[in-house]
C-alpha positions as CSV (number, residue, x, y, z in Angstrom):
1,X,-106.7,16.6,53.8
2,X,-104.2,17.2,50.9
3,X,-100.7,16.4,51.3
4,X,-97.9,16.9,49.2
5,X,-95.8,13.9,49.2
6,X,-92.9,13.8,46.7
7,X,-92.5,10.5,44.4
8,X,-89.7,9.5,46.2
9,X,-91.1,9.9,49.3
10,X,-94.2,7.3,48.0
11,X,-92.2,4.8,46.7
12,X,-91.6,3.7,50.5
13,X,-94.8,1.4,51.0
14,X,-95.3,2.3,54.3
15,X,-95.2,6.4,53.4
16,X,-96.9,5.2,50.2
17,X,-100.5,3.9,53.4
18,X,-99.8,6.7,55.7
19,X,-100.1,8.8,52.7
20,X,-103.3,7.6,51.4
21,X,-104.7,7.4,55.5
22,X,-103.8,11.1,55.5
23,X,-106.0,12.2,52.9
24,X,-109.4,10.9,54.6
25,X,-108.9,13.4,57.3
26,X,-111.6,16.3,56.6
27,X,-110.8,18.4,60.0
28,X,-114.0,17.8,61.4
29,X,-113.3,17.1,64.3
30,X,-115.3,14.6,65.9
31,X,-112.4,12.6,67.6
32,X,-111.8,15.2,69.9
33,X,-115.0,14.2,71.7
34,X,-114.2,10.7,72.2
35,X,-110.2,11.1,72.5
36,X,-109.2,10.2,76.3
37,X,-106.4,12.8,76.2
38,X,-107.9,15.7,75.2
39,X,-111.1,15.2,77.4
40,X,-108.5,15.1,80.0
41,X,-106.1,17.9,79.0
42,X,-107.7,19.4,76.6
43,X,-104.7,20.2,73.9
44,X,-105.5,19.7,70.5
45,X,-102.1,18.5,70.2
46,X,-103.3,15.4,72.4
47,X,-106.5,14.9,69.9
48,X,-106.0,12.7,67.2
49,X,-106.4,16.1,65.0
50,X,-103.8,17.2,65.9
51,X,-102.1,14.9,66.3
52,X,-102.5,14.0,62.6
53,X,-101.6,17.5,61.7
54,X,-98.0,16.8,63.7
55,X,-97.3,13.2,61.5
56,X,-98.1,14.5,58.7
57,X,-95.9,18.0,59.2
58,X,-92.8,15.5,60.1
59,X,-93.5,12.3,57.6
60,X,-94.6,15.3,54.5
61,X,-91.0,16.7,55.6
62,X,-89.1,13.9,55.9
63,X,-87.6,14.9,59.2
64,X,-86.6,13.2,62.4
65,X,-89.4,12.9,65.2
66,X,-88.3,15.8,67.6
67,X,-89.5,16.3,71.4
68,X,-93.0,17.9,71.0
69,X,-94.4,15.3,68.4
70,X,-92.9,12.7,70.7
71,X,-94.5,13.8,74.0
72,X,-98.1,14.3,71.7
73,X,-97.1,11.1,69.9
74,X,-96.5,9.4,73.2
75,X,-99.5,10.1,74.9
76,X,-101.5,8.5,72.6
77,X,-103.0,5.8,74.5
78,X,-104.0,3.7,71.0
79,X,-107.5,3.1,72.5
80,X,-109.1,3.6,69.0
81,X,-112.0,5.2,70.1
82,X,-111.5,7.9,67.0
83,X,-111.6,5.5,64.8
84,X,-115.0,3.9,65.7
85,X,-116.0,8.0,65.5
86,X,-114.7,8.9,62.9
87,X,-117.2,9.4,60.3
88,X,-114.8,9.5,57.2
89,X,-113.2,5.8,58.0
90,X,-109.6,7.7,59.1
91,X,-107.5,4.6,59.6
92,X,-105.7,6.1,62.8
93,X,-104.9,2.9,63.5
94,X,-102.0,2.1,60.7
95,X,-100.6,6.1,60.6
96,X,-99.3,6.5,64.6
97,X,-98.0,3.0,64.3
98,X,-95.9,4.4,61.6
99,X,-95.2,7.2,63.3
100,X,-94.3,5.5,66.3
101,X,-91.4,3.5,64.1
102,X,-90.3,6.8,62.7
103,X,-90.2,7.9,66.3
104,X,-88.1,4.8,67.2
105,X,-85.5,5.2,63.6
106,X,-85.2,8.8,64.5
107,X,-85.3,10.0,67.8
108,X,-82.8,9.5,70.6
109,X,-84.9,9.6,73.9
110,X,-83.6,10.8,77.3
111,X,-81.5,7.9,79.0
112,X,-84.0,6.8,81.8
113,X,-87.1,6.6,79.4
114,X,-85.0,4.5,76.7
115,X,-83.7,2.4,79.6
116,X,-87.4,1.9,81.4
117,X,-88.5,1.4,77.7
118,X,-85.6,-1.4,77.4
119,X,-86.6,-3.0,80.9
120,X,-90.0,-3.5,79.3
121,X,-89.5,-4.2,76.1
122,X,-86.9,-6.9,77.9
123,X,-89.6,-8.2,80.4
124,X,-93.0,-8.3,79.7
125,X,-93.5,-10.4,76.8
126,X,-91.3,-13.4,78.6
127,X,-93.5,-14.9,80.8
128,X,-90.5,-16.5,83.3
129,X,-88.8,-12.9,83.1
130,X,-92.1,-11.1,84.0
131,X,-92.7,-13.5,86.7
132,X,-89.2,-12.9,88.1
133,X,-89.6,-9.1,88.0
134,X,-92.6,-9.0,90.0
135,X,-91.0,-11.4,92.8
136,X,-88.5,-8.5,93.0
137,X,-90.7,-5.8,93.2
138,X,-91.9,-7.3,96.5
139,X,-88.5,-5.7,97.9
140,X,-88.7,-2.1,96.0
141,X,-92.7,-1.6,96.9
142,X,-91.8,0.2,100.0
143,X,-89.9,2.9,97.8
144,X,-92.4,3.5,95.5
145,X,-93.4,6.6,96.9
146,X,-89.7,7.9,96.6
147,X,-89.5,6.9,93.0
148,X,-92.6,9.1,92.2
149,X,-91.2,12.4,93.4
150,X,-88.9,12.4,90.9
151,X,-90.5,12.5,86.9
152,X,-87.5,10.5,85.1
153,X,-88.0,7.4,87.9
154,X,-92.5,7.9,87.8
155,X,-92.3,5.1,85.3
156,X,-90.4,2.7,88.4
157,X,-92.9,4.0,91.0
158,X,-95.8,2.8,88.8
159,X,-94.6,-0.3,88.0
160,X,-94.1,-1.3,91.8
161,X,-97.4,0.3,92.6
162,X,-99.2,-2.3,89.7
163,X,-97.3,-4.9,90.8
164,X,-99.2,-7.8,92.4
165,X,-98.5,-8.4,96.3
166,X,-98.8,-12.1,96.1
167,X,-98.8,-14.5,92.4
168,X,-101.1,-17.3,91.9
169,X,-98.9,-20.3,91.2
170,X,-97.7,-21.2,87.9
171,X,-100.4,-23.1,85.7
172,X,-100.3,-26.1,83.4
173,X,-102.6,-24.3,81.1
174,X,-99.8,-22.1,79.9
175,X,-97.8,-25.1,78.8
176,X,-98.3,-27.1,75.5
177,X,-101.0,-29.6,75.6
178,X,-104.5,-30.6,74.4
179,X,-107.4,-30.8,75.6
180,X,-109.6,-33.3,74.6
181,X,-113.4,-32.6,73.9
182,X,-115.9,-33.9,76.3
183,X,-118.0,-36.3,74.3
184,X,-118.7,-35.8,70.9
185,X,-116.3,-33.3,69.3
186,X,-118.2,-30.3,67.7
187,X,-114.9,-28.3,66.9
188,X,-110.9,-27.7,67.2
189,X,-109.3,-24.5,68.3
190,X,-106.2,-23.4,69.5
191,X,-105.5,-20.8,72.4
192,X,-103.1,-18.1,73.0
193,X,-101.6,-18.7,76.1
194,X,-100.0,-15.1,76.1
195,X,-96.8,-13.6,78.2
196,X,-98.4,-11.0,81.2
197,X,-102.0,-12.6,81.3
198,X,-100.4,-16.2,82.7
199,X,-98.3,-14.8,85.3
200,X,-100.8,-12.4,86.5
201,X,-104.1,-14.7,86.1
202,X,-103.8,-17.9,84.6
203,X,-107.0,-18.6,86.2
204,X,-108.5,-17.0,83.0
205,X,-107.5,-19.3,80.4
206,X,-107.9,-22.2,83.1
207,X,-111.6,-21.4,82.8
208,X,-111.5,-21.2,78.9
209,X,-110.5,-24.5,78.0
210,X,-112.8,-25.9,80.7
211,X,-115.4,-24.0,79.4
212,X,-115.3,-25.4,76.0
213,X,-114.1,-28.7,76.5
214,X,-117.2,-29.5,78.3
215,X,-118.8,-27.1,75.1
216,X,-117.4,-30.3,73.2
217,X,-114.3,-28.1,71.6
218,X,-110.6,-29.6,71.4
219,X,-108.6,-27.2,72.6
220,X,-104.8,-27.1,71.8
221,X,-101.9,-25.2,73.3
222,X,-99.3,-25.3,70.8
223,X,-95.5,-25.3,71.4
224,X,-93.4,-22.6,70.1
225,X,-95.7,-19.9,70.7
226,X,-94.5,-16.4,71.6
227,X,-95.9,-12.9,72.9
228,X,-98.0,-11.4,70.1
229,X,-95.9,-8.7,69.7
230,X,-98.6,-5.9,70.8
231,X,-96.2,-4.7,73.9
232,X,-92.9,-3.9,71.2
233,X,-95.2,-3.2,68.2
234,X,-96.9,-0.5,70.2
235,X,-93.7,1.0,71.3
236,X,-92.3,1.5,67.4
237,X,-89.9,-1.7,67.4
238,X,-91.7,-3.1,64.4
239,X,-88.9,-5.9,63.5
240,X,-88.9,-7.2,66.9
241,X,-92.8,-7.2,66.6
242,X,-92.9,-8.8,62.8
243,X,-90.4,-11.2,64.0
244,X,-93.1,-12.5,67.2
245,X,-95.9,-12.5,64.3
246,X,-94.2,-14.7,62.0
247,X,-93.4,-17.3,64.8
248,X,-96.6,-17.3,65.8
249,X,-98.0,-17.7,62.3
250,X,-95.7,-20.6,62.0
251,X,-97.1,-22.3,65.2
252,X,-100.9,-22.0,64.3
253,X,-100.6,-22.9,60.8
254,X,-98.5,-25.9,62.0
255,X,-101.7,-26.7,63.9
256,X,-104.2,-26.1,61.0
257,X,-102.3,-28.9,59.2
258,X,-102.0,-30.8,61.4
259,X,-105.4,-31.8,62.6
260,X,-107.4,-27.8,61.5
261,X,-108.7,-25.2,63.7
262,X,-111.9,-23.6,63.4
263,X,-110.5,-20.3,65.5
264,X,-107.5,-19.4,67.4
265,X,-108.7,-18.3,70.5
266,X,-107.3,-14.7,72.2
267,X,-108.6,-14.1,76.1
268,X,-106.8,-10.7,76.0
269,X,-108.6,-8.4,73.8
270,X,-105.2,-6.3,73.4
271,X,-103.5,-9.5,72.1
272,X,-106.5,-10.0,70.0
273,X,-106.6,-6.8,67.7
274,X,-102.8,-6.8,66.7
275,X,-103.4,-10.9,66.1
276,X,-106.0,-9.7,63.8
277,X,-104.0,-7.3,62.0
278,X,-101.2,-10.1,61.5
279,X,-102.0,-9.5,57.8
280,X,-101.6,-5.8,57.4
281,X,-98.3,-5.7,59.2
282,X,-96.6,-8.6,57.5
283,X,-98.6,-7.2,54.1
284,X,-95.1,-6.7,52.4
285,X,-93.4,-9.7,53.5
286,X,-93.6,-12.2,50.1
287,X,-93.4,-15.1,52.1
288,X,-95.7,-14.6,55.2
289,X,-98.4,-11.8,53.5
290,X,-100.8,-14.7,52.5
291,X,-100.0,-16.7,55.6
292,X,-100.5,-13.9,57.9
293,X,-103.4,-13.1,56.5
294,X,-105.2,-16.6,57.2
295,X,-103.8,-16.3,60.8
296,X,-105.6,-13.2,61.1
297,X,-108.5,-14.3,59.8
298,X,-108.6,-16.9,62.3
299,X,-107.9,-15.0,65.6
300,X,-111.5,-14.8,67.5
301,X,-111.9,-13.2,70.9
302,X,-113.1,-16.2,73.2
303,X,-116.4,-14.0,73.3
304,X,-116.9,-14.0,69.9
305,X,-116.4,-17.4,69.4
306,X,-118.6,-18.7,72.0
307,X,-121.3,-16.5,70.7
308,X,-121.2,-19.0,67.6
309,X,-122.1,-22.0,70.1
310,X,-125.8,-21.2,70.9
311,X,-125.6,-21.5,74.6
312,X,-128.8,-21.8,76.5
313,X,-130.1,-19.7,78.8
314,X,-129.8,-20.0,82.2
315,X,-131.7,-19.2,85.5
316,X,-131.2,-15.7,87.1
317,X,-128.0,-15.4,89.4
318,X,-128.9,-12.5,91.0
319,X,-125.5,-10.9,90.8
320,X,-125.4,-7.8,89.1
321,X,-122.6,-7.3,86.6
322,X,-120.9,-4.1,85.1
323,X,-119.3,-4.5,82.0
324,X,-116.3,-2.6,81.1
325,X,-115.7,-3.2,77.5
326,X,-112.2,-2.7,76.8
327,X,-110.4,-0.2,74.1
328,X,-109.3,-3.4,72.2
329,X,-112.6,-5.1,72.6
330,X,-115.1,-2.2,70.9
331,X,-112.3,-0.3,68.8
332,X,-109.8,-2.5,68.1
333,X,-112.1,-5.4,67.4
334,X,-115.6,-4.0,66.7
335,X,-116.9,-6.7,69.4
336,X,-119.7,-5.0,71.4
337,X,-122.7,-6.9,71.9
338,X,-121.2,-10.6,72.0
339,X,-119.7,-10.2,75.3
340,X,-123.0,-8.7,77.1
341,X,-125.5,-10.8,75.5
342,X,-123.3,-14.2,76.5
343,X,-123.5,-13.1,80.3
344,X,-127.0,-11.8,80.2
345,X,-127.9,-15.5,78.8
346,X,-126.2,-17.0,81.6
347,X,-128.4,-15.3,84.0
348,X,-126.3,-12.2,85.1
349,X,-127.9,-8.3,85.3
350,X,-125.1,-6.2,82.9
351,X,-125.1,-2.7,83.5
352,X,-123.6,-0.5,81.2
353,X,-121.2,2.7,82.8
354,X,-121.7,5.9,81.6
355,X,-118.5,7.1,79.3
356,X,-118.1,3.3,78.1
357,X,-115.9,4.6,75.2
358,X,-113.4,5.9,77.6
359,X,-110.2,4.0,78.6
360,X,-109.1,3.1,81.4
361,X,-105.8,4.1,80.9
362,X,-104.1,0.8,81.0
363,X,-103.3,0.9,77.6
364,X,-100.2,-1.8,77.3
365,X,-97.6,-0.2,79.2
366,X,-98.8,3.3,78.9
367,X,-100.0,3.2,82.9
368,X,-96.3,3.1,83.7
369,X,-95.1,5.5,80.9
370,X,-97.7,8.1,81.8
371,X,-99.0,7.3,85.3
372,X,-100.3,10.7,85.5
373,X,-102.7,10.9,82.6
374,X,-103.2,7.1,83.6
375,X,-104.5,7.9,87.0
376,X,-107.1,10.2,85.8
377,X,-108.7,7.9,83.4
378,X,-108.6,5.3,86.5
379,X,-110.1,7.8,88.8
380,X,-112.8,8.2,86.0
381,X,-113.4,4.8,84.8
382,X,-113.9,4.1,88.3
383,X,-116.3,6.4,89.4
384,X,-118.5,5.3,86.7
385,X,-117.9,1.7,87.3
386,X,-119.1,2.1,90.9
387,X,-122.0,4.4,90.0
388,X,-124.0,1.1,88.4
389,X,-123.8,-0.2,91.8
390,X,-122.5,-3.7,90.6
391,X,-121.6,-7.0,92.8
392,X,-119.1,-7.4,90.1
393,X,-117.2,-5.6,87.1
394,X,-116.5,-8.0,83.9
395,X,-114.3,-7.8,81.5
396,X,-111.9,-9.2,78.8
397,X,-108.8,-7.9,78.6
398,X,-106.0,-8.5,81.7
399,X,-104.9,-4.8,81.2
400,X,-108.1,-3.4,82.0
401,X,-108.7,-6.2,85.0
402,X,-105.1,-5.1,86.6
403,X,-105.5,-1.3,85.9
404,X,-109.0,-1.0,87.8
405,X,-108.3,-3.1,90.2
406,X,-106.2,-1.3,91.8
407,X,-109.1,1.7,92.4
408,X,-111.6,-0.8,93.3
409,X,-112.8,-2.8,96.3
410,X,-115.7,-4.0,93.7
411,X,-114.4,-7.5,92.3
412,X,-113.2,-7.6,88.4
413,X,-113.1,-10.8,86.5
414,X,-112.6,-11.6,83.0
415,X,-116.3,-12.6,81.1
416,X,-115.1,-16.4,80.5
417,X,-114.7,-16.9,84.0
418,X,-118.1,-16.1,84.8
419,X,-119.6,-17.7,81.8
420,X,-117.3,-21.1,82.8
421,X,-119.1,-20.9,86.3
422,X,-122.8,-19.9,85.3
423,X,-122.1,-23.3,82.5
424,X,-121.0,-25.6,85.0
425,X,-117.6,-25.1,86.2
426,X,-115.9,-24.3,89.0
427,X,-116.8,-20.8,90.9
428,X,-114.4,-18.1,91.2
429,X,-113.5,-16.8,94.7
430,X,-114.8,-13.3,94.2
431,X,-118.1,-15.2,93.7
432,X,-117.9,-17.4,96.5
433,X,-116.8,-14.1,99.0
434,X,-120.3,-12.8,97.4
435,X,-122.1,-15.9,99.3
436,X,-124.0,-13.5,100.9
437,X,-125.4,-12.2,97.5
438,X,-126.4,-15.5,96.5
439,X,-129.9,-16.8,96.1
440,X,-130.4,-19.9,98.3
């Protein structure tokens, strides 16, 4: 694509990428095909074509975002899936995060989308807050419907419908700790604890550090540890989202001297691809670029790193297993085959759903931004989940495990939990309401 960018314009760095990301483009095309949004609306405004075409009309220009490339902009559900078609290596990636922070420096959004925008920003990646918030939304559930009939209060109605009806109680595994290694010590890594994922199912990391430990890993929960900064960095606040990376780097490296890590451990696929891209994002920071960068090289999705540990097969469970491989998992991280090939060694059937590449349309907090788009992927992801005829959906990413359960009856668990049962730890209670599934 050529572009006409003026000097000045390219001396800003982050012009100076978007630029450069821009060029790639060749029109062909492809991303259409595998862009959520325009299978379901079909606008080439809501392809990442055209959506290309509106970034580079307002960066090349240097105007202010106005309404129509925020609505295209906005429905963007950064899923990725262009980028893993995308047969000129377009980093679509890097150019709508700028755009999104151009957005955010230059467009003044109507009052009730910057204030739900503000609630969440606020909320979600504070793990107390969060909890709080969903204890309250016990008492505006039964208004939900009310909230939906009106467009500027959807966002309200979602976020009561996604909210959980009862909490599992708080865990110790969200707290600083370590875990020691059963028996001989075969490595050291530290985990993520995250903000939504331990309020919602702390279960999952729970079975992660049992899982290991017994694997022989020490596994350490640092203190000091924040959100990861995906929820704000994805919504165009990129000092609030710099300022979460550069804590966090501070806490892991802290750990790497301390006693070394072979991997930092992510459970939450979402967390794990902006983990990884620590480097790029603090790229022009003098003092955290090089320590970003070994942070990011660091991050492994618990997947990926147990795929290192040569587990051994084990016997048949005679569960059937669709896997849902999440946005973050197969385009943000490139991790495809790891997660699969660990439960098929622990002796589960994985079925693949047709349209794998497709989100679900959880997408951070884009299920309660755009519910309506949202649904639709649901409704889709869905009916292909259920057309494999599983006993049980796996997954890794707490997103993805909130947004389709609520169109399922068919039990959805993260991959480690499975893998911490089918290796000798405790069985989860959508297994144990499968007794009658169960080989005697």
């Amino acid at each position: 694509m050529q572009t006409n960018f003026t000097a000045e314009q390219l001396a800003d760095p982050h012009v100076a990428t978007s630029e450069k990301i821009l060029r790639k483009c060749v029109h062909c095309g492809f991303c259409t095909a595998t862009c959520p949004t325009y299978v379901t609306l079909g606008n080439e405004l809501d392809s990442p074509r055209g959506r290309i075409y509106l970034i580079k009309d307002m960066l090349e220009n240097g105007r202010p975002a106005d309404a129509e490339v925020v609505t295209h902009i906005d429905r963007c559900l950064s899923c990725l899936a262009c980028t893993t078609t995308c047969p000129s290596g377009v980093d679509y990636m890097h150019l709508v995060d700028h755009a999104r922070m151009h957005i955010e420096e230059t467009y003044r959004r109507p009052f009730w989308n910057r204030l739900t925008r503000n609630i969440l920003a606020a909320t979600l990646p504070y793990p107390s807050r969060f909890r709080l918030a969903l204890k309250a939304a016990a008492l505006g559930r039964p208004f939900a419907g009310f909230f939906k009939r009106f467009k500027a209060f959807e966002p309200i109605g979602a976020m009561l419908d996604l909210a959980p009806k009862t909490l599992p109680k708080a865990s110790a595994s969200s707290k600083p700790g370590t875990y020691d290694a059963a028996g001989e010590r075969r490595g050291r890594v530290a985990i993520l604890s995250g903000c939504a994922q331990p309020v919602l199912k702390p279960g999952i990391n729970e079975a992660t550090i049992r899982l290991l430990t017994r694997l022989g890993v020490e596994v350490v929960a640092p203190a000091g540890e924040v959100c990861c900064g995906s929820l704000v960095h994805h919504m165009g606040r990129e000092a609030q989202a710099l300022e979460a990376a550069r804590r966090n780097v501070d806490v892991w490296l802290a750990e790497v001297e301390k006693g070394g890590l072979d991997a930092i451990i992510i459970t939450a696929s979402g967390c794990g691809t902006t983990i990884k891209d620590y480097g790029f994002m603090l790229r022009l920071d003098p003092v955290y670029a090089g320590k970003a960068a070994r942070v990011s090289a660091l991050a492994k999705d618990v997947t990926e790193y147990l795929a290192t540990l040569d587990l051994p097969q084990q016997e048949a469970k005679g569960l059937t297993v669709a896997y849902h491989s999440a946005c973050s998992m197969q385009h943000g991280q490139k991790i495809t085959m790891a997660p699969k090939t660990l439960l098929k060694k622990a002796g589960f059937t994985v079925r693949d759903p047709a349209e794998g590449h497709l989100c679900c349309g959880s997408a951070g907090t884009y299920n309660i931004l755009q519910p309506e788009i949202s649904a639709k992927l649901k409704a889709r992801k869905v009916k292909n989940i259920e057309a494999t005829k599983p006993d049980l959906i796996a997954t890794g990413n707490i997103g993805c495990i909130t947004q389709i359960a609520t169109g399922t009856a068919v039990p959805i668990l993260h991959t480690v939990e499975l893998l911490d049962w089918a290796y000798g730890g405790e069985k989860p209670v959508a297994i144990s309401n499968l007794a009658t599934k169960m080989p005697a």
